[in-house]
Structures are given as structure tokens and as C-alpha cells.
FIPA-100498 format. One record per residue (C-alpha): residue in one letter; x negated, y negated, z. Coordinates in steps of 0.25 Angstrom, whole numbers. Each point is the difference from the previous one (the first is absolute). Last residue first. Example, Ala and Ser with C-alpha at 12.3 -4.5 7.8 and 13.67 -1.06 7.14 Angstrom:
BEGIN
r residu:S | u:-55 | v:4 | w:29
r residu:A | u:6 | v:14 | w:2
This chain:
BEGIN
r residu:X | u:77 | v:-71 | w:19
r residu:X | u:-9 | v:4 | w:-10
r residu:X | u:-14 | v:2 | w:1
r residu:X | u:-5 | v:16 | w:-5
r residu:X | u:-12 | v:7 | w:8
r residu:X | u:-3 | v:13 | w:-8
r residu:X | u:-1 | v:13 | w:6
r residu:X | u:-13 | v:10 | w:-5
r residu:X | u:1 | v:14 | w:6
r residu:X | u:-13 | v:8 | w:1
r residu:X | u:-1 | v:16 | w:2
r residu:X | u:-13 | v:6 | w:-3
r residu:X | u:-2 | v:13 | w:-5
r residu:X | u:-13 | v:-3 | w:-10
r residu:X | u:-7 | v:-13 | w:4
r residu:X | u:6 | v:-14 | w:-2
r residu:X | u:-14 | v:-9 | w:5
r residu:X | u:1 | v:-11 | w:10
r residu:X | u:-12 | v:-11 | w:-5
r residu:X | u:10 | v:-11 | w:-6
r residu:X | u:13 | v:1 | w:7
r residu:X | u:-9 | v:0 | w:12
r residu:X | u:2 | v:-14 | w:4
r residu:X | u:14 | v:1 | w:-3
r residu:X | u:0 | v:10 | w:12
r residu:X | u:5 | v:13 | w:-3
r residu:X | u:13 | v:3 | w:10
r residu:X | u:-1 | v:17 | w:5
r residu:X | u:8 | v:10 | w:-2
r residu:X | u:-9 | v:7 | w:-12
r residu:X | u:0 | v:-12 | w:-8
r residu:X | u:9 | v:-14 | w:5
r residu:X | u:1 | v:-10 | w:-11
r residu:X | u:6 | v:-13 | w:2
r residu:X | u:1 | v:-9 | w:-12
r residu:X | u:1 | v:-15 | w:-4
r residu:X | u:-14 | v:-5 | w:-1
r residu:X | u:-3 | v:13 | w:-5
r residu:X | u:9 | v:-3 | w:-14
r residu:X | u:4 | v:13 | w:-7
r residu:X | u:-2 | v:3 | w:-13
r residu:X | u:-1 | v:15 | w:1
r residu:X | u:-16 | v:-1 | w:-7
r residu:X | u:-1 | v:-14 | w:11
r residu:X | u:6 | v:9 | w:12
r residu:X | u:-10 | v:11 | w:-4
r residu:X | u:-13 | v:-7 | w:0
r residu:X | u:4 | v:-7 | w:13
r residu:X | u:2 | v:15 | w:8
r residu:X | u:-14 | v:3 | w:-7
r residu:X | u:0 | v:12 | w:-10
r residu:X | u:-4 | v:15 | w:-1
r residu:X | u:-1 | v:7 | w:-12
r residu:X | u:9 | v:3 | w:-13
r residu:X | u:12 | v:-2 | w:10
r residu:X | u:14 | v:7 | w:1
r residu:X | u:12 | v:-8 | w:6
r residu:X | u:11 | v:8 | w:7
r residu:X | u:11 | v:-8 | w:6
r residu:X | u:4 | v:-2 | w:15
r residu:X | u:-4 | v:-14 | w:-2
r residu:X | u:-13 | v:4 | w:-5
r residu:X | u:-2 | v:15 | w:3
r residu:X | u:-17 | v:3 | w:-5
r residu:X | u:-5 | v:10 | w:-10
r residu:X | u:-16 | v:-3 | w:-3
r residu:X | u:-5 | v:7 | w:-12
């Protein structure tokens, strides 16, 4: 089991996942994200290839338009 704070919730994994895995089982769109993990910005390019591993920290903010 893999037990990482999203958002400053715990979420509780059956195995480790990719950062873009995630964002499409939560629904979220990666065009429109920023997720920093551990402190540090995850490139888009690496949404794909950056694994969620047991302890990790992520926070996931959402760009929303408006004026």
C-alpha cells in the first residue's frame, strides 16, 4: 500500500501510480494543473514518467479563467 497527502489529505494507493495516472482517476485535466511534489514544480513532461511513492507530499492547484 502506498499512503501519500494530496492537498493536504491522505490518499491510500494499492501500488504506485504516475502523477498523469492520477490526475485522470481524480478527474483532473493536466492541461490545466500545477502540481508541485515534495517542494518542488513536476514538469508536464513528466506527468507521464514521475511515479507517486509511499510518503510523498503533492499538491495539485487548478488554473480557472475568469475575469
Amino acid at each position: 500500500m502506498i499512503t501519500a497527502r494530496i492537498n493536504g489529505q491522505p490518499e491510500t494507493f494499492a501500488s504506485s501510480l504516475s502523477v498523469s495516472a492520477f490526475l485522470e482517476e481524480k478527474g483532473y485535466r493536466p492541461d490545466r494543473v500545477a502540481v508541485e511534489q515534495n517542494g518542488s514544480i513536476v514538469p508536464k513532461r513528466e506527468y507521464e514518467s514521475r511515479l507517486i511513492e509511499d510518503g510523498d507530499t503533492l499538491e495539485v492547484v487548478s488554473f480557472v479563467g475568469g475575469g
